[in-house]
C-alpha positions in Angstrom: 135.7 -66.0 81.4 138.6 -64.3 79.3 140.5 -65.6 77.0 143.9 -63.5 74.9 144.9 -64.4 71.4 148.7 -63.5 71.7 151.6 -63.5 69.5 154.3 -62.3 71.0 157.4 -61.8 68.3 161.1 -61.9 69.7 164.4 -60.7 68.6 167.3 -62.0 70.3 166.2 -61.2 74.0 162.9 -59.9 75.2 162.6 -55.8 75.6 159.2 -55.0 76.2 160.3 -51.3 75.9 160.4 -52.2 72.5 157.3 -54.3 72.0 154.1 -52.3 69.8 151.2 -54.2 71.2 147.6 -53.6 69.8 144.3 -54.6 71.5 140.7 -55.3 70.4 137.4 -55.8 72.2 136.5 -59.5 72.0 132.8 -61.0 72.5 134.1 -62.2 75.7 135.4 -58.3 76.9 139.2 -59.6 76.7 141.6 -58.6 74.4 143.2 -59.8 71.0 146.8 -58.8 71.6 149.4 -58.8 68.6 152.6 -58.3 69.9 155.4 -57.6 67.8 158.9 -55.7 67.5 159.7 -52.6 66.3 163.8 -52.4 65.7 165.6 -49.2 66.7 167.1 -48.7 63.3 164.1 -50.3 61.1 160.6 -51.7 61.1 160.7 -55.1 61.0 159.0 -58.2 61.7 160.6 -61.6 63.6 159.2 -64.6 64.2 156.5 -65.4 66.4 154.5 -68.2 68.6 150.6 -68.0 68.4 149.1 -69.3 71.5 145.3 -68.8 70.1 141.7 -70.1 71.6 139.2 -69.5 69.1 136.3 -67.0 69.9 132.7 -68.4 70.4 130.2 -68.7 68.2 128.2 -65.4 68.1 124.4 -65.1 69.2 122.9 -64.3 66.0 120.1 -62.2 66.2 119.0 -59.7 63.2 116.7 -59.5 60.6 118.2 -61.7 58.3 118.8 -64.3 60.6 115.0 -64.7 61.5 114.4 -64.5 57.8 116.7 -67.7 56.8 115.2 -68.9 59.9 111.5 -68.3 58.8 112.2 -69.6 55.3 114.1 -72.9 56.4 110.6 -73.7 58.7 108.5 -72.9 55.6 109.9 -76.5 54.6 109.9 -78.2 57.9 105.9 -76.7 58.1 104.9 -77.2 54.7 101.9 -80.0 54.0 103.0 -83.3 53.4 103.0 -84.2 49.7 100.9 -87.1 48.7 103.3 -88.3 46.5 106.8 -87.0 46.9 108.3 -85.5 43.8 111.6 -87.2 42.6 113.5 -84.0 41.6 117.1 -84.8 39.9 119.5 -81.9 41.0 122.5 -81.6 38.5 125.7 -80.3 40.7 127.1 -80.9 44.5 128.3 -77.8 45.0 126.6 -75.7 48.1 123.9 -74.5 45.4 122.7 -78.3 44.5 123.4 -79.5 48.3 121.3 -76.9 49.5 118.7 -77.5 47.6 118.6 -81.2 48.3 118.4 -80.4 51.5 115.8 -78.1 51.8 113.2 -80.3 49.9 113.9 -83.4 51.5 112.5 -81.4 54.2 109.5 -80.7 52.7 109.3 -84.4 52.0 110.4 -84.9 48.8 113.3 -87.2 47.2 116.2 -85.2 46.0 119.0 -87.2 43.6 121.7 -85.7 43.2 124.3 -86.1 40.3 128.2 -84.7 40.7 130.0 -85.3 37.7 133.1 -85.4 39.4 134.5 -87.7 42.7 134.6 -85.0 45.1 131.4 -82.8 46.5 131.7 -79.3 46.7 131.9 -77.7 43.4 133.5 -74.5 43.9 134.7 -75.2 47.5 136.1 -78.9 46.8 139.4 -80.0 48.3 141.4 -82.9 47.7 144.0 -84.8 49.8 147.8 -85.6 48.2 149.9 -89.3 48.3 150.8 -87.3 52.1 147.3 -86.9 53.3 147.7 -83.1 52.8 144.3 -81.3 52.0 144.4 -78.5 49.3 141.1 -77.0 48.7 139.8 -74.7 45.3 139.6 -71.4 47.5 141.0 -69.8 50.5 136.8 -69.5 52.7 136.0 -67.6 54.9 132.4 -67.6 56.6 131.4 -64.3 57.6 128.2 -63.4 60.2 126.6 -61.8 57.7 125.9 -65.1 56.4 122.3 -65.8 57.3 121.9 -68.9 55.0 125.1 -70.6 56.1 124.6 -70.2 59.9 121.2 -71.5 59.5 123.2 -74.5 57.9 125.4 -75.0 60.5 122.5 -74.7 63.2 120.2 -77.3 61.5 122.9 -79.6 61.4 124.1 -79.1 64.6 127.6 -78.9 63.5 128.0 -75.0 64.7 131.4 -76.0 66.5 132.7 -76.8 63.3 133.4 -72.9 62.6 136.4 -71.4 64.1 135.8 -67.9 64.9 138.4 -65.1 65.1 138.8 -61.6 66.4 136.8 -59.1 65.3 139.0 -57.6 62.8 139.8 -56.8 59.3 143.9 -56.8 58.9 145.6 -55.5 56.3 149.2 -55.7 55.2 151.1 -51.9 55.3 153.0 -52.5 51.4 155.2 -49.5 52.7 156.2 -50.9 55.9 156.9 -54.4 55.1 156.1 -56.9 57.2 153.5 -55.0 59.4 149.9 -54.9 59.5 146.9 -52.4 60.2 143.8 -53.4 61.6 140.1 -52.3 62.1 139.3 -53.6 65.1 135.3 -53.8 66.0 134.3 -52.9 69.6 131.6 -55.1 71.6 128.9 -52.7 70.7 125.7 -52.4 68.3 125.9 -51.7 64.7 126.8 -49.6 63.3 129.1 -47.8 65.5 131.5 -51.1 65.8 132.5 -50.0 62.4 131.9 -46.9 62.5 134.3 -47.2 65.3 136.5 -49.7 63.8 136.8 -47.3 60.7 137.5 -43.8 62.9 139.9 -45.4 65.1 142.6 -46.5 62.2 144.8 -44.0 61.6 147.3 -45.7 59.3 145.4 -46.7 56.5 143.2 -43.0 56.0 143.5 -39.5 57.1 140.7 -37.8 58.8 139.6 -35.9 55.9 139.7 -39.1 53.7 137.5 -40.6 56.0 135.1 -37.8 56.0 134.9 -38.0 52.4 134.4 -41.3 52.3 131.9 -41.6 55.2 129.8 -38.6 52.6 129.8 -40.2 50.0 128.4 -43.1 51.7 125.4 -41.3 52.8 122.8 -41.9 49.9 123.6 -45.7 50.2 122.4 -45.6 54.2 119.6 -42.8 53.7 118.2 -44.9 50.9 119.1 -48.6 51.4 118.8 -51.8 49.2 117.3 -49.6 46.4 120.2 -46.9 45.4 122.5 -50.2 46.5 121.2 -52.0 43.5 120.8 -48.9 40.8 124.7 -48.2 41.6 125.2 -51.9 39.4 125.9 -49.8 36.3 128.9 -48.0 38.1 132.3 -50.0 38.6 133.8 -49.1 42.1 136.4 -46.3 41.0 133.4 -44.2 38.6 131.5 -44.5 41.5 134.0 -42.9 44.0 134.7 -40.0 41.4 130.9 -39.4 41.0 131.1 -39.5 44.6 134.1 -37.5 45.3 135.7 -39.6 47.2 139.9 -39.6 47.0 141.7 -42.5 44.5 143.6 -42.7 48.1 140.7 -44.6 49.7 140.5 -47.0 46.4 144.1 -47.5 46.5 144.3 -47.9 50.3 141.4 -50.5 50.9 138.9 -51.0 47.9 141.9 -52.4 45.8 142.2 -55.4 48.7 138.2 -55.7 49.0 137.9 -55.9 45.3 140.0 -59.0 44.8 138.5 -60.4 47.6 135.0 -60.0 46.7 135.1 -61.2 43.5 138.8 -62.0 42.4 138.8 -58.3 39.9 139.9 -54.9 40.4 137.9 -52.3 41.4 137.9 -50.9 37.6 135.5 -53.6 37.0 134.3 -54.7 39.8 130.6 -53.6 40.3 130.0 -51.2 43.4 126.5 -53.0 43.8 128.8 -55.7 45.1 130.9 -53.4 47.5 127.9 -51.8 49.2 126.4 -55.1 49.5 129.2 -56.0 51.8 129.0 -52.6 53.3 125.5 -53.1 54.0 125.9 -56.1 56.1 128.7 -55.0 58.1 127.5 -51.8 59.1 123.7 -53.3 60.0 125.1 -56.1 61.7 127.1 -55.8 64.7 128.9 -59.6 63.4 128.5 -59.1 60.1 131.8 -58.8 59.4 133.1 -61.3 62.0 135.0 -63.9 60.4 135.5 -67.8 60.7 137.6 -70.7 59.6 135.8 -74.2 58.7 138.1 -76.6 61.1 138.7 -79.1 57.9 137.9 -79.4 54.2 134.6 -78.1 53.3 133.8 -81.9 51.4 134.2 -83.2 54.9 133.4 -80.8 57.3 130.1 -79.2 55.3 129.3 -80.9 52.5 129.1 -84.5 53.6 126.4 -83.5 56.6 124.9 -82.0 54.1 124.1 -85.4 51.9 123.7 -86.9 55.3 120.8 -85.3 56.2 119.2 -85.3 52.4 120.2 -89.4 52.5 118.5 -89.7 55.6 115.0 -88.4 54.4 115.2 -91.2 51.0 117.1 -88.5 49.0 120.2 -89.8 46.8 123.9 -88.7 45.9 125.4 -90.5 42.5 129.1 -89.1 42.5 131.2 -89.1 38.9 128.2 -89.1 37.1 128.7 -86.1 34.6 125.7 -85.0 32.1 125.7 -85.1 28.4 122.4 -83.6 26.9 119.2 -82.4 28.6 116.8 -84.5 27.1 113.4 -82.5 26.0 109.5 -83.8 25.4 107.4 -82.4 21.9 106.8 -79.5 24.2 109.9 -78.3 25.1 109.7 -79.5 28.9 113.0 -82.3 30.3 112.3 -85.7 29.6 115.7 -86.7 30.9 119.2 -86.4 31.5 121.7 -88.1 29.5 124.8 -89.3 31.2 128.2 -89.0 29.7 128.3 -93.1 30.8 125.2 -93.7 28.7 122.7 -93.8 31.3 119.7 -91.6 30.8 117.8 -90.7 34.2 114.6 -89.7 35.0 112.8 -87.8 37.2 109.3 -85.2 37.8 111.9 -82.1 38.4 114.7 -81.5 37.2 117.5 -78.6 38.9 120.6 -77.3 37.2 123.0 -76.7 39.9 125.8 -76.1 37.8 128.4 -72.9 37.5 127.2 -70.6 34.5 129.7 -71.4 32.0 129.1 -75.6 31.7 125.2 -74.7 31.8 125.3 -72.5 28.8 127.0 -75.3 26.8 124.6 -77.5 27.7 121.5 -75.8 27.3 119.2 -77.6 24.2 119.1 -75.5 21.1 115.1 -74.7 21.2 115.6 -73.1 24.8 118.7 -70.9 23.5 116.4 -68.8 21.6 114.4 -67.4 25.1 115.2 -64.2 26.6 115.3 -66.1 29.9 118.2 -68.5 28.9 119.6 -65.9 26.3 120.3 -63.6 29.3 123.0 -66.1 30.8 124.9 -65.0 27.8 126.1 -61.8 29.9 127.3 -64.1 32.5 131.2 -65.7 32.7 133.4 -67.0 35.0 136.0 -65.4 37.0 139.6 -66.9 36.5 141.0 -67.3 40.1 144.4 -69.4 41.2 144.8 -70.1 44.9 148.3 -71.5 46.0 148.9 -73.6 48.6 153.0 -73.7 50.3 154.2 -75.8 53.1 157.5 -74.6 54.4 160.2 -76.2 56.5 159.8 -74.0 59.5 156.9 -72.0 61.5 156.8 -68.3 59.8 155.2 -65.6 62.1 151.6 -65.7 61.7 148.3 -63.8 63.3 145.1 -66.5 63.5 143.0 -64.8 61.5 142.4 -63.9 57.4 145.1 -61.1 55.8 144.4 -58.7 53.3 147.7 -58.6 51.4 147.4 -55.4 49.2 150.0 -57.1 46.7 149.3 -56.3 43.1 149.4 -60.3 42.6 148.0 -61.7 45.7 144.5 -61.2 47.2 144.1 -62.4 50.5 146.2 -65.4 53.1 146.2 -67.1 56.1 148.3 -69.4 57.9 146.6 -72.7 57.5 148.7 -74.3 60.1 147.0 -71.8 62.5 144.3 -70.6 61.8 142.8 -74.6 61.1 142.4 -77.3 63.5 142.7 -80.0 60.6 145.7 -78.6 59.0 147.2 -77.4 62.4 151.1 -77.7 63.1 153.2 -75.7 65.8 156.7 -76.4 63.6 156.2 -76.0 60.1 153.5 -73.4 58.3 151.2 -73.8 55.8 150.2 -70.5 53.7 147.2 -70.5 51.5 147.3 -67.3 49.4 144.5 -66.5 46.4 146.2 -65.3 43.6 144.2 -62.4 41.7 143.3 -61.1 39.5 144.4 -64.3 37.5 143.6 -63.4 34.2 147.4 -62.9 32.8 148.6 -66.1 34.9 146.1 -68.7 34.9 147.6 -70.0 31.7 151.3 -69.4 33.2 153.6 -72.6 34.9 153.0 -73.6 38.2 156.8 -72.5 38.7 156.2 -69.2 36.9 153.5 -68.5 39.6 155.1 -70.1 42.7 158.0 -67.5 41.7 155.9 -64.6 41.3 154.2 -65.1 44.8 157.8 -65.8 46.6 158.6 -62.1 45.4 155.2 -60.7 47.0 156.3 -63.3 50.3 159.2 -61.6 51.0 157.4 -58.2 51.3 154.7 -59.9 53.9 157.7 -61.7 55.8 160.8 -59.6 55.1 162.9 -61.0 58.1 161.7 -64.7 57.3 161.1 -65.4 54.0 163.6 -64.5 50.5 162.5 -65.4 47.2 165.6 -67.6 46.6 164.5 -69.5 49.6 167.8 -68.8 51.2 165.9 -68.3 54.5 162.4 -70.2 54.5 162.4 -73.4 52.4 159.1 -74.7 50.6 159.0 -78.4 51.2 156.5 -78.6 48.5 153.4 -76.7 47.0 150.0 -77.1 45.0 148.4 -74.7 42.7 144.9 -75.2 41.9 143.7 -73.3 38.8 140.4 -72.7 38.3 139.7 -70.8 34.8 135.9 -70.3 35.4 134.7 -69.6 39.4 132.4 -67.5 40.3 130.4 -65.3 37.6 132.2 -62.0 37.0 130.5 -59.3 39.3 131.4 -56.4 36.5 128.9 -53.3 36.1 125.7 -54.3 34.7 125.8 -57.6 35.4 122.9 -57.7 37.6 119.9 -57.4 34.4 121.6 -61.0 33.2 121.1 -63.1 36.7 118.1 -65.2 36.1 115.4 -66.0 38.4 115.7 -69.5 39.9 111.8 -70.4 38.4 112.4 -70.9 34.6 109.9 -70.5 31.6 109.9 -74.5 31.4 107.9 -75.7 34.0 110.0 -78.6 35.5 112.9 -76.9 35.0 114.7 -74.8 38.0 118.3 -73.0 38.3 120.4 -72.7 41.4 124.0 -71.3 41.7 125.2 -68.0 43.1 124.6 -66.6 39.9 120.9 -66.6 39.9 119.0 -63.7 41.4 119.8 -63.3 45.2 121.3 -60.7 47.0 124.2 -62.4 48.6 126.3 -62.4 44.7 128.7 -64.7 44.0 129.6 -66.4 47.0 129.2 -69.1 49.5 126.3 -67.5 51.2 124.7 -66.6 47.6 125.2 -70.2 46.5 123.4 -71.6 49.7 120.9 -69.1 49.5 120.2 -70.1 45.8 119.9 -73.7 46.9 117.0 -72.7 49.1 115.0 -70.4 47.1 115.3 -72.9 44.3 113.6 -75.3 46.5 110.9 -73.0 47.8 109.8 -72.0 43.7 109.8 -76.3 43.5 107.5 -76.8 46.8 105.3 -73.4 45.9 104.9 -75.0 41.9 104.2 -78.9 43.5 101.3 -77.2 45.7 99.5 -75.2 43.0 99.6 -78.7 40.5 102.5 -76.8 37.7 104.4 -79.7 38.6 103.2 -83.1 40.1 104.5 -86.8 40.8 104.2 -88.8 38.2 105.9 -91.7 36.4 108.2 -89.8 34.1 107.8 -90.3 30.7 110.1 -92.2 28.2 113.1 -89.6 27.2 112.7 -88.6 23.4 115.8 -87.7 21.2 117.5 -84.7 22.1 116.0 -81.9 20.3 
């Protein structure tokens, strides 16, 4: 079998003299081929028709895959409780979901409580008066996603990812409207990137690369260790302790940055940039990319209560807590609702983001170094814009790196997802960061500023007076707290998911795992979470039990 991924640009007649066509190994041994024009006079970019099959899903097979898989039988094996425990998980986001999940398959009765109408948390997405989705964030589910595969595999919903070439594609600011790629051959870690790295010639020179393959060393010679003591280094100190050129920070780690964690590399932490180094150089797919075919709410989130609902566990949607009610001795009696209702329960999770969990927390608990460590934690401001325009713009199927000083990272919804699919008009879904100076700015202010950086990405199709392109309409979703800021140091404040108060647990990417702040951290959390609730029901630290009456808040 063989399959191509074509798009195949044209300017008044075709000339393939004048085509630039560039290939990469596929899982299947065929070929990803981008066509596109190169004019005699200038550079530039026409439109294009995308005639795309998505790739399969990949056989995953590495040491972290058998450890999700290991840890999600732990559940499946564990003894039967006598009683199951009635555990009330605050938050439907992939950290509370998760969690559900994995001890309703130990046997106990998750209930779940979202305080708003939508699952998801930070990967919600909402439908307009046209039956348009717009969704929180632009996601993209890498193979070096253990957790999240395991996800999809135990709810059989695999062929719900849409997986693309194996490439990373960045946008060339000094050539507009042209891309380069790293493009990962069909052979074992770490030489596809290795490979993929060597064999782009656009982006870095050769002694660039050197440097930057030196400086590397300690983190490979000395693994997970020196990856965590580099956490009180931001990217750029690390690369001058390193010696590697600005050049390389400019050319790439600027793009990864924003991606990562929606900063610059001035702040960013380069705990969290080896991290992702880590996993695509061990992992021949690690850094293969896919596209959920639909809204996460829809497509992930609601299998997810499926399954918990199936096994006696709950879901209670705009149900938004007050106060954490506490007993004499500082453990939760209950959880009072912002309708009134106070709810009950033998073990209770927080599976909210770090910011609305600080506010909550009671006043005797604020005084513990464990909860006085969230302190160091905040949320990251992030925008992501969506912009449906009259015509089809000239698109790749696949996530772009748009090394703009305003924009972060964009893809064609209309091609690149089966739900939001269209072969006339195109949907872009950019992430606008850093947001920190816009996220208090109009929606017109920032649909302006990222017209501007869309003419550089689509010179020949797309003027920020919309003289060529129209929008037909567009939706910014704001969201001033995300993920917790991954800036140096912030690794000593992420708290374990066991608390000091015994029926008390934490999920949430920003609890101590090593897969940060993102979807795969967040599902992670979930489970681990779990697995501290299962490991403190079998030595007795917590039990079933009618739950005593809720005193006053404390």
């Amino acid at each position: 079998r063989r399959r191509k991924c074509v798009s195949q640009a044209r300017e008044g007649e075709e000339d393939a003299s004048n085509a630039m066509q560039i290939t990469c190994p596929t899982k299947l041994g065929a070929k990803c081929v981008l066509k596109t024009r190169r004019s005699t006079h200038a550079r530039t970019r026409a439109s294009s028709q995308v005639q795309c099959a998505d790739f399969p899903t990949p056989k995953f097979d590495t040491p972290s895959q058998r450890e999700a898989e290991q840890i999600s039988l732990s559940f499946v094996n564990a003894p039967r409780p006598k009683k199951p425990l009635r555990v009330a998980v605050v938050g439907a986001g992939l950290a509370g979901l998760s969690c559900a999940k994995y001890l309703s398959d130990a046997g106990h009765k998750p209930v779940v409580y979202e305080g708003r109408d939508v699952l998801g948390g930070k990967v919600a997405a909402w439908q307009d008066k046209d039956g348009d989705w717009y969704e929180t964030g632009l996601h993209i589910f890498f193979g070096a996603y253990p957790n999240m595969m395991q996800v999809f595999k135990e709810l059989e919903i695999q062929e719900r990812l849409q997986w693309k070439c194996h490439s990373m594609i960045f946008a060339m600011p000094d050539a507009p409207g042209e891309f380069s790629r790293f493009d990962f051959p069909e052979i074992p870690a770490p030489f596809n990137g290795l490979w993929a790295i060597l064999s782009n010639n656009q982006m870095l020179t050769w002694p660039e690369k050197i440097q930057f393959g030196i400086g590397l060393l300690p983190a490979i010679i000395f693994g997970q260790k020196y990856v965590e003591e580099q956490d009180k280094l931001t990217v750029t100190e690390w690369m001058d302790k390193q010696g590697v050129p600005r050049r390389v920070n400019d050319e790439v780690f600027i793009a990864m940055a924003k991606a990562l964690n929606f900063i610059d590399p001035d702040e960013l932490s380069m705990t969290v940039v080896l991290t992702a180094l880590n996993r695509f150089l061990q992992e021949k797919d690690g850094s293969k990319m896919a596209f959920l075919d639909g809204p996460p709410p829809t497509r992930l989130c609601q299998p997810m209560v499926d399954h918990f609902s199936n096994k006696g566990g709950e879901l209670h949607m705009s149900k938004r807590l007050k106060k954490i009610l506490l007993q004499d001795d500082g453990e939760v009696a209950g959880l009072e609702m912002v309708d009134g209702e106070v709810v009950t329960a033998d073990v209770y999770v927080s599976a909210m983001p770090v910011d609305p969990l600080k506010l909550l927390l009671p006043e005797p608990w604020k005084q513990m170094p464990y909860f006085q460590q969230l302190n160091g934690l905040e949320g990251v401001p992030v925008i992501n814009i969506h912009i449906w325009f009259d015509t089809k713009l000239t698109t790749v199927d696949h996530l772009l790196f748009s090394r703009s000083p305003l924009l972060s990272v964009y893809a064609d919804m209309s091609t690149t997802c089966k739900e939001y699919s269209s072969d006339k008009k195109s949907m872009l879904e950019l992430v606008f960061a850093p947001a920190k100076e816009w996220i208090k700015r109009s929606d017109e202010d920032i649909i302006d500023a990222t017209m501007v950086e869309l003419e550089r990405l689509f010179p020949t199709e797309i003027k920020a007076d919309q003289s060529l392109a129209k929008i037909e309409k567009y939706i910014v979703v704001k969201t001033p707290l995300s993920v917790y800021k991954a800036t140096k140091g912030r690794e000593d404040y992420r708290p374990t998911q066991k608390s000091p108060i015994p029926n008390f647990f934490l999920a949430g990417d920003f609890t101590r795992q090593r897969y940060l702040a993102s979807m795969e951290g967040a599902i992670f959390s979930g489970k681990l979470c779990a697995r501290e609730i299962v490991e403190a029901e079998s030595m007795g630290t917590v039990q079933a039990a009618t739950s005593p009456e809720p005193a006053a808040a404390v």
